[in-house]
Structures are given as C-alpha cells and as structure tokens.
N, C-alpha and C positions, 0 to 999 in steps of 0.2 A: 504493500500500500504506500504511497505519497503520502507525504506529510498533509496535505491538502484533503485528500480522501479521510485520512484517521479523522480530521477537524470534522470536516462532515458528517460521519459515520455519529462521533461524538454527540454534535448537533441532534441528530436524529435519538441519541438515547440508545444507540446502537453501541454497546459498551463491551470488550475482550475481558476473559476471565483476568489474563494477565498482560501487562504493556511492561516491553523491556526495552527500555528507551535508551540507548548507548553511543558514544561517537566524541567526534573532537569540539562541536559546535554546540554550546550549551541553550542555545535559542530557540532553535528548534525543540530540544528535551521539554527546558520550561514552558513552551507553550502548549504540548500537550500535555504535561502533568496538569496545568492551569485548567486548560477543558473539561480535565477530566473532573479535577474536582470541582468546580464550578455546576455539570451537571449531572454530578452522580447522585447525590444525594441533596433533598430541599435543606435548607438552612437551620429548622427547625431540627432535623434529624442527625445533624453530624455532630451534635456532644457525645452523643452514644455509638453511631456507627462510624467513625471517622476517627482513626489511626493516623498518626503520620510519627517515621521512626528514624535516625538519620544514621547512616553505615558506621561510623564510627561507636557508638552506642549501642549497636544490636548484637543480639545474637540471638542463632539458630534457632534454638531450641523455642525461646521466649516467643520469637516471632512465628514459629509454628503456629501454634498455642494460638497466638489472636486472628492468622487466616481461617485457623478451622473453624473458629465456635462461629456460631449463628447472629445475624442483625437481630437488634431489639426494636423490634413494631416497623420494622423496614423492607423494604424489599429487596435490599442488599447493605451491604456494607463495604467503605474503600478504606484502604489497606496503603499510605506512599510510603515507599521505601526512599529515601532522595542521599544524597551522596553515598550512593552504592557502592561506589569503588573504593570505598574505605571500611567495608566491613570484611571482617578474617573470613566467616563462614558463610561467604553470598552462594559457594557451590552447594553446599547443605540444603539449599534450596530445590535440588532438583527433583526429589522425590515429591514436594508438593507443585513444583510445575507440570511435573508430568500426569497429577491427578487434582487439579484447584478444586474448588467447592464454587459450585456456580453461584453460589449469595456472596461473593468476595469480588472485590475486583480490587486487584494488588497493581500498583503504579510503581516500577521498579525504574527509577532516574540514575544512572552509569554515565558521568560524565569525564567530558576531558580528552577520552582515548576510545578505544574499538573492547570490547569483548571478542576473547579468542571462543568463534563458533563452536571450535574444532573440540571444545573440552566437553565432558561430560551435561552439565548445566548446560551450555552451550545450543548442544542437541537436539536438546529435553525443549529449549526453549523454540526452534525450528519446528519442531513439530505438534507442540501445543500454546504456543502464544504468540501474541503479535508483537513482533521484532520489528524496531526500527532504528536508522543510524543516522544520527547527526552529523551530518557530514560539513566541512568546514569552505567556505566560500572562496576560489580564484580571486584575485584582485581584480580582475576583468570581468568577472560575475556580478559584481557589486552592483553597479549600476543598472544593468536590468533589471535584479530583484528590487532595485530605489525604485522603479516603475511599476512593478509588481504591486509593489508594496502598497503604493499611491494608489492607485488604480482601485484596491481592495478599500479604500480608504476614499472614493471618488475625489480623486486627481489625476492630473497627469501632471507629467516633469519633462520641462525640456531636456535636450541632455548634456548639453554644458550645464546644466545644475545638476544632474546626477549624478554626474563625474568629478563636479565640486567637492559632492558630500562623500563619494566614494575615496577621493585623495585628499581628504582630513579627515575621515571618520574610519577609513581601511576597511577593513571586513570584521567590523566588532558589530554582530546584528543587532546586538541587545541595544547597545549605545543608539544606531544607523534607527531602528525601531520608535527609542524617546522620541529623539529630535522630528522625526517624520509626523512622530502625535501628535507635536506640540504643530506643527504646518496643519493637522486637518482638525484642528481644535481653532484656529486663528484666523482660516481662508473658508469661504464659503465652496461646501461641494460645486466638484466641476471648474474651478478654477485649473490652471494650466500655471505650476509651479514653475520659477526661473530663478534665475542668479538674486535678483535683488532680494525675494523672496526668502530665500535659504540666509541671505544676509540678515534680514530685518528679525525673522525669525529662530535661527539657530546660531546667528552669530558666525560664520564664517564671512568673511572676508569678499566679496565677488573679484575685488581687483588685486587683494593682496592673496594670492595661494599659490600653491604649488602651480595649480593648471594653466593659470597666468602666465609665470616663472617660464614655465617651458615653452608657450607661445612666443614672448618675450625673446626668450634664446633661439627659438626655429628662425623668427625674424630679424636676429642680431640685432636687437634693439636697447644699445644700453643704458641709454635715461631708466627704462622703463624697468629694467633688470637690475638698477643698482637702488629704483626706487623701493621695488619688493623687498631685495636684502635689507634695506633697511628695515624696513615693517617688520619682517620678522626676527634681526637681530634686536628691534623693541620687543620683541613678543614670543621668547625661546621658550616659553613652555609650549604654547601651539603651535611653533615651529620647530621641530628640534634639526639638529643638522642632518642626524643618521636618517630620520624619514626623509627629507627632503634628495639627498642622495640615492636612496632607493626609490624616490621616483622618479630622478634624472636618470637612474639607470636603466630601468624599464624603458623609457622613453626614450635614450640614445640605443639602445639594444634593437628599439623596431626599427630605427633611422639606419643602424647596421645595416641590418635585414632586408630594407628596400632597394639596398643599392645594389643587390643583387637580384629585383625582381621589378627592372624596369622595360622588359618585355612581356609581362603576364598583365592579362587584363585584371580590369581594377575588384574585380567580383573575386578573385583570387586571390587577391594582395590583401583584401577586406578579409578574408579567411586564413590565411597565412598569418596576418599580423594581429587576428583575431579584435578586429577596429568592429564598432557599432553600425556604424555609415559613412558615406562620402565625406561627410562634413568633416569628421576626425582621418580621414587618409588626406584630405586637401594640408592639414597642418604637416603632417608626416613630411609632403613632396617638399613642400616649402623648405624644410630641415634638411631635407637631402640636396635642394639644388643649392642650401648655402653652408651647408657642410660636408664636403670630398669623403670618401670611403675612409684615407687617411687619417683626416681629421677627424670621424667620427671614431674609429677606431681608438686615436691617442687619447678621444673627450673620455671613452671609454675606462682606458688607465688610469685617469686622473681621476674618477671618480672611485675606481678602485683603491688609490691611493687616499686620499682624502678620507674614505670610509675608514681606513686603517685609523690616520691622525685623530681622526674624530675620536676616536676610541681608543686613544692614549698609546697605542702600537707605536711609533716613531717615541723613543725613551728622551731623543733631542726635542721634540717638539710639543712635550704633554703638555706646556705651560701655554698656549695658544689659548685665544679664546676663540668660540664658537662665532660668533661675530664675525671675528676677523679670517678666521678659516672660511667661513660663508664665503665673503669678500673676494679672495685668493681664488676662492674655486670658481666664481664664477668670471670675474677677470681673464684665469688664463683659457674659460669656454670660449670664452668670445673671441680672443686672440689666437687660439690654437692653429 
C-alpha cells in the first residue's frame, strides 16, 4: 500500500490488526501513527482503551499482556508502540504478530532506519501485517512533493518557490510540512503560491538564497553575488557555508554534465539532469555557455576544497571565518 492509500483506508475506518511503520523518514511514520489514533477510537473511549508504550520502556512480556486482554465497552482497543527501535525485545513480538486479536490494533513506529525483513519478526510481519517504509526524500524530490503537498492543501506553487523552500528547508518533511501550514492557514484556497509569498510567510528570503546565488553565478553577475554573501555572512545560522557549498555542488555537477550533452535533445537532458522543466534547463545552458568544461570542472575543486576549510580540515587555515571563506569562494567562481 502507498502511504496515500493507508490514509484512506484509515479514513474509511478500515483499520490493520497490526501497522509496522519503519524506515529513514520519520514523517511519513508520524502521520500515520497520527491517523491512526485520531480514528480508532472516539475521545471518550481512549482513557481505557488506548495504550501508548515507548521502546525504551517496554518489554515483552508486559506488553503481551495488554495486546491480548479485551476493550472495555469498545469495539477495539489501540495499542502505539513508538520508538521501537529502542526496545531489546521488539522480536519477542513475533509470536503475537503472527496471531493478533482482532479487538487490538497495535501501531508499531521503527524509526530512523529499515527493519531487517529477513529476521524472524520480520516475516511474521510480511505475512500478517501491514508493513510500511519510510523512505527518505532525493533532494530533487523535494519540490514536487512542495506541490503535492499544496495541492492537498488547495494550492498551487510556482516552482521557483518550491525550489526556494526545497534549498532552505532540504528534505526535512516535518519542518517542509509547518511552514507549508502556516501558507494554507494565511492565503485563501486556490491561491497560486510564489516567491514573495514563501517570503512574507515562512521567512525565506526571495532575493537573498541559495537559488539566487547560483542564478547570480550562471550569469556572472557580481554586484549581485557579492550582495547575497553578504546577507548571508549577516545571517550564518540560515546560511551556513557547508549547505550552501553542497548546493553549488549539485548545481556545478549538472553544469559538468551538460557539456557533455549538447547534442541530445532537451527532453533528455531534462531526464538526465533530472531538471523539472524548461525553465530550470534555460538557467543550466546559460552556466554552461559562460563557464568552459575547464572551468567548471576547476569551480568543481574548489568547492571540494572549501568544503574541507569549512570544516577545519586545512590545520593552516581553521582560524578563517565563515564570512570570509564565503567571500574567497565565491570571488575565485567568478574568476576561475
């Protein structure tokens, strides 16, 4: 099942003996443990049928004992088990997964990492529960699920704003999720979310970001590139230098990439460089006709290099500030 389907299913009252929610991306987990208990049981009924137990805390034996006994004046009774991956005896488990009591519905939330299928519990859970994995979002993923997101939330987002929120917010959903609330708590449904938007209400920056930044350097524009450093050498907790390098690398890594792929048409280059649309490969050519294979290549090093300094690697040069190191790196991009 889709994460989308489990919601649904939810919705409907259509509830699994057991949910074994597991994986890297804890967003997904918590929103259906959230579903779940939201409509398993009315409000009135969960002092007495509603358990929740946390992995560090449990054990086996104890928590048998409260999946088997019976709801009081209920039709069921939920059972969360939530930071799973901290209890000794979660395999202990398997002899009641593999026979639950249909008046229980047990929420078992495994965050952080994968459950190895392959073990016993494992199994047992493949063949009597619904397993599902949180799986952690591409950087390049981001931004369509920003639209996703919207959408469910009637909005839409241009995508120079998705791509705003997605190069300051990265792939943190839970965080990406607030800030999106706080847009459909503020703009009337049906609005057509943009830059200024994301600005007025989440607080990023439209003119001072990363996304800027890199326009800025595709068009070797350095008023405009030494006016972002500065915004952000005011402003080092939301900018830090090691993010902002890992997104010039990305972004010189597809400028690499193109210059080797100036005979495929653009529907392929759009796939290859995994771009959203034309509008984002128009920025790419621009970078490539005013930085040589060479020179992207050396921009390449240097950001290599830099990522080191940043991070105290160079024993000559830990006493640098972040500031000034900004400065340097973006000086010799332009010059290179």
């Amino acid at each position: 099942m889709t994460f989308d389907d489990i919601l649904n299913n939810i919705g409907k009252q259509q509830f699994a003996p057991v949910y074994f929610l597991h994986g890297e991306e804890p967003y997904f987990i918590d929103r259906i443990e959230q579903a779940v208990e939201a409509q398993a049981l009315p409000e009135a009924e969960r002092a007495f049928n509603q358990t929740i137990v946390y992995g560090k805390d449990a054990d086996a034996k104890s928590l048998l004992d409260v999946l088997r006994r019976y709801p009081m004046m209920s039709a069921r009774q939920l059972v969360l088990l939530r930071e799973a991956q901290d209890m000794k005896g979660l395999a202990d488990l398997e002899s009641y997964v593999s026979q639950p009591m249909p008046t229980t519905v047990l929420v078992v939330s495994y965050k952080y990492k994968k459950y190895d299928m392959r073990s016993k519990l494992g199994k047992a859970l493949k063949d009597h529960a619904l397993v599902f994995e949180g799986k952690k979002l591409y950087d390049n993923q981001v931004a369509d699920w920003v639209g996703a997101y919207c959408k469910a939330r009637r909005l839409s987002i241009d995508a120079p704003a998705a791509q705003l929120i997605g190069e300051y917010l990265g792939a943190d959903l839970a965080k990406i999720s607030n800030e999106l609330d706080k847009l459909a708590l503020n703009l009337p449904a049906g609005t057509s979310v943009n830059a200024q938007h994301v600005q007025d209400y989440i607080g990023i920056s439209k003119e001072y970001n990363v996304y800027e930044l890199q326009k800025a350097l595709a068009m070797r524009d350095t008023e405009k590139v030494f006016r972002i450093a500065r915004f952000f050498g005011a402003n080092p907790r939301k900018n830090p230098l090691v993010v902002t390098i890992g997104s010039l690398f990305a972004y010189f890594s597809k400028v690499y990439m193109l210059h080797f792929l100036k005979n495929v048409s653009d529907a392929e280059v759009l796939k290859t460089l995994d771009l959203r649309s034309d509008w984002f490969l128009k920025e790419y050519k621009q970078a490539a006709n005013r930085y040589s294979l060479s020179q992207t290549t050396a921009i390449i090093g240097l950001l290599h290099a830099f990522d080191l300094r940043s991070k105290g690697v160079d024993t000559d040069l830990t006493n640098t500030s972040e500031d000034a190191l900004m400065t340097e790196l973006f000086y010799k991009i332009l010059h290179t």
